[in-house]
N, C-alpha and C positions, 0 to 999 in steps of 0.2 A: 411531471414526466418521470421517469422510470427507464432505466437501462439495462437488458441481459447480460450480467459482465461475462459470461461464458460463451454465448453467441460473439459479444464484443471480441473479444480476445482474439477467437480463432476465425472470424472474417478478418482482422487484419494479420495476422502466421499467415492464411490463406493469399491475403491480398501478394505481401514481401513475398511468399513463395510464387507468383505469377511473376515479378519482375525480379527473380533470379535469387531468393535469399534461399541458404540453407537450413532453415529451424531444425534445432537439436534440443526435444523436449527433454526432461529427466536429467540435465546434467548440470551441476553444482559447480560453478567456478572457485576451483581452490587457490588460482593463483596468477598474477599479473606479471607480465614479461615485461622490465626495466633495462634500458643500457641507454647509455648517455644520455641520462635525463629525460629518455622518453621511452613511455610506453611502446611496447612494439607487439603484445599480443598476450595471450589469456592460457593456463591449464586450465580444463573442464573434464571432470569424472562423471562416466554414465552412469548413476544411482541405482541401474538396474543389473550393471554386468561386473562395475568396478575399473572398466576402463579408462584409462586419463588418454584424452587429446588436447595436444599443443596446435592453438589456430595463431599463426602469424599473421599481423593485419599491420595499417599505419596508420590508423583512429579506433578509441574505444569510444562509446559511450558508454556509462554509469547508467544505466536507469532500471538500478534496481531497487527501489522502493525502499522498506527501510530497513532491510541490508545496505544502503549505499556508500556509510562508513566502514564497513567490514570490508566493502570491496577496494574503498580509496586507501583504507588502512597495508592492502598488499600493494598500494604504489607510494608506499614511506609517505601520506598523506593523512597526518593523525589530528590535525585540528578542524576538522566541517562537521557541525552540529547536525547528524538526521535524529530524530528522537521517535522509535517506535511508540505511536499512541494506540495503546488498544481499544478495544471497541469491543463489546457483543448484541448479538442480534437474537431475535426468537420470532422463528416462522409458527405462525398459530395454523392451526387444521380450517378454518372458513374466512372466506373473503368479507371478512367485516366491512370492506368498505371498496368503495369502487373508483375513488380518486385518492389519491397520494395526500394527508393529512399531517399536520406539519404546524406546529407551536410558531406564533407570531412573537416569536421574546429573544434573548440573546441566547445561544446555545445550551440545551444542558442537558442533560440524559433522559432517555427513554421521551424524547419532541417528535418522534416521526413515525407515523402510520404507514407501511407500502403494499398497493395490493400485487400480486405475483401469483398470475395463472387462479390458482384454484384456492390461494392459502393466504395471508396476510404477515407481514414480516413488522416486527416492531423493533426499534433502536433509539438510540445508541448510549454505551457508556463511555467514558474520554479516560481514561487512565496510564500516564506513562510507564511504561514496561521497559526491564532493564534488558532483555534480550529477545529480537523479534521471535525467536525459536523456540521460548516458552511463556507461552501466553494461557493460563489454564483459566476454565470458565469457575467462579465459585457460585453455590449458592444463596449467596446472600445478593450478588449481583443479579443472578436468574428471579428471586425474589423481588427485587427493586426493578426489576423493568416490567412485570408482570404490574407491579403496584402502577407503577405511571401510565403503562394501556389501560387502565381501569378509569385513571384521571381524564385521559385522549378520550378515549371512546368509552360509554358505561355500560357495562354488561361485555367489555373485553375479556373478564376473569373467566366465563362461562364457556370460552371456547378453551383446546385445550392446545397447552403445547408441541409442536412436532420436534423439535430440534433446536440445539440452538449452537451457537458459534463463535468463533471470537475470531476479527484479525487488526492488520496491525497499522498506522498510517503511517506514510513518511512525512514526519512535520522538521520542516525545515528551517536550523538557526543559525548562522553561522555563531562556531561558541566563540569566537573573537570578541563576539556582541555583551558577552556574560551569561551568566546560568538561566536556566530556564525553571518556571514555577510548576505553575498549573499548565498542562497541553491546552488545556482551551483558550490561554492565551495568546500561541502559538500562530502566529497568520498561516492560512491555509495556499496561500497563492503559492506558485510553482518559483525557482530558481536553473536557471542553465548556468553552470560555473565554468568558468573557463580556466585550469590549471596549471598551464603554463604562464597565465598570466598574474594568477593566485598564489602559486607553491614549484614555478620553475621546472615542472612536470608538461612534456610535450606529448601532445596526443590522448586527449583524454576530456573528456567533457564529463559534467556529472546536470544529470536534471533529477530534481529531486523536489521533494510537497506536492501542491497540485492539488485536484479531486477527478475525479475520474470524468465529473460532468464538463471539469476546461480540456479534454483529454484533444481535440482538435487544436488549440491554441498553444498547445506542451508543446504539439510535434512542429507547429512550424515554427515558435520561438526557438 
């Protein structure tokens, strides 16, 4: 199976906006409102205009992916391990293949065939990246995953590239646990933190890891 994450997304904006939520695309949280040990609300800059608005609330949630250190880092919350792992993908120009193809072995780069509408998407590489906000693609990696669809499907190399992409996973450790090696050995499953409990911080949850396919089981854990 196969998910549209852009369909995704915006049927549930859509859904929160029918039961009363405000969504504010474009806007960068600069900053977390702290007094007496509790969160009490958020600065957010519109990326488009430069405006800052102050939301006062009486719970946050964190689930910002793997920003979510960056954002517990503005509520004095400097030890939770999120580890950006990047990834890149390459959408090929033909549907080489008509169901989802996928290496029966322990994780490793360039395992997964997806087909998508009209084009065929191949991934992934596992690489920890030191900051979610620069994640550049090189081509020795666009070369390495072009070699592995060769291996997946033969006669992959013939079709030709459209694009390719990178982003970023939140892999979640707490660093209390100790350093982290390889991202692939990172478990993939989801965390709800609870910070008042963790770090004396009221009002504030962080959900963090995950894959998009437990994306029902995040939201009601």
């Amino acid at each position: 199976a196969s998910i549209d994450a852009w369909k995704t997304v915006w049927s549930f904006a859509r859904g929160a906006s029918a039961h009363g939520a405000r969504i504010l695309t474009y806007h960068r949280v600069t900053d977390l409102h702290v007094a007496d040990g509790a969160v009490t609300g958020a600065r957010v800059r519109n990326e488009q205009t430069g405006e800052d608005l102050d939301i006062e609330t009486s719970f946050v949630l964190n689930a910002t992916g793997a920003w979510a250190a960056q954002i517990l880092h503005m509520a004095g919350v400097e030890d939770v391990g999120v580890i950006p792992g990047k990834g890149i993908m390459i959408a090929m120009n033909h549907r080489l293949v008509n169901t989802v193809v996928n290496r029966c072995t322990m994780p490793a780069d360039g395992d997964i065939l997806v087909p998508v509408r009209t084009v065929s998407v191949i991934g992934t590489t596992d690489i920890k990246a030191a900051d979610p906000d620069e994640i550049p693609v090189t081509q020795e990696e666009v070369d390495q995953m072009l070699d592995d669809g060769e291996r997946l499907v033969p006669g992959f190399r013939e079709a030709r590239a459209l694009r390719v992409w990178a982003g970023v996973r939140p892999l979640f450790q707490d660093t209390k646990a100790g350093a982290v090696g390889d991202t692939r050995d990172v478990s993939r499953t989801h965390a709800v933190v609870d910070h008042r409990e963790r770090d004396g911080v009221d009002g504030l949850l962080t959900m963090s890891g995950g894959k998009l396919t437990t994306l029902r089981l995040m939201a009601q854990d």
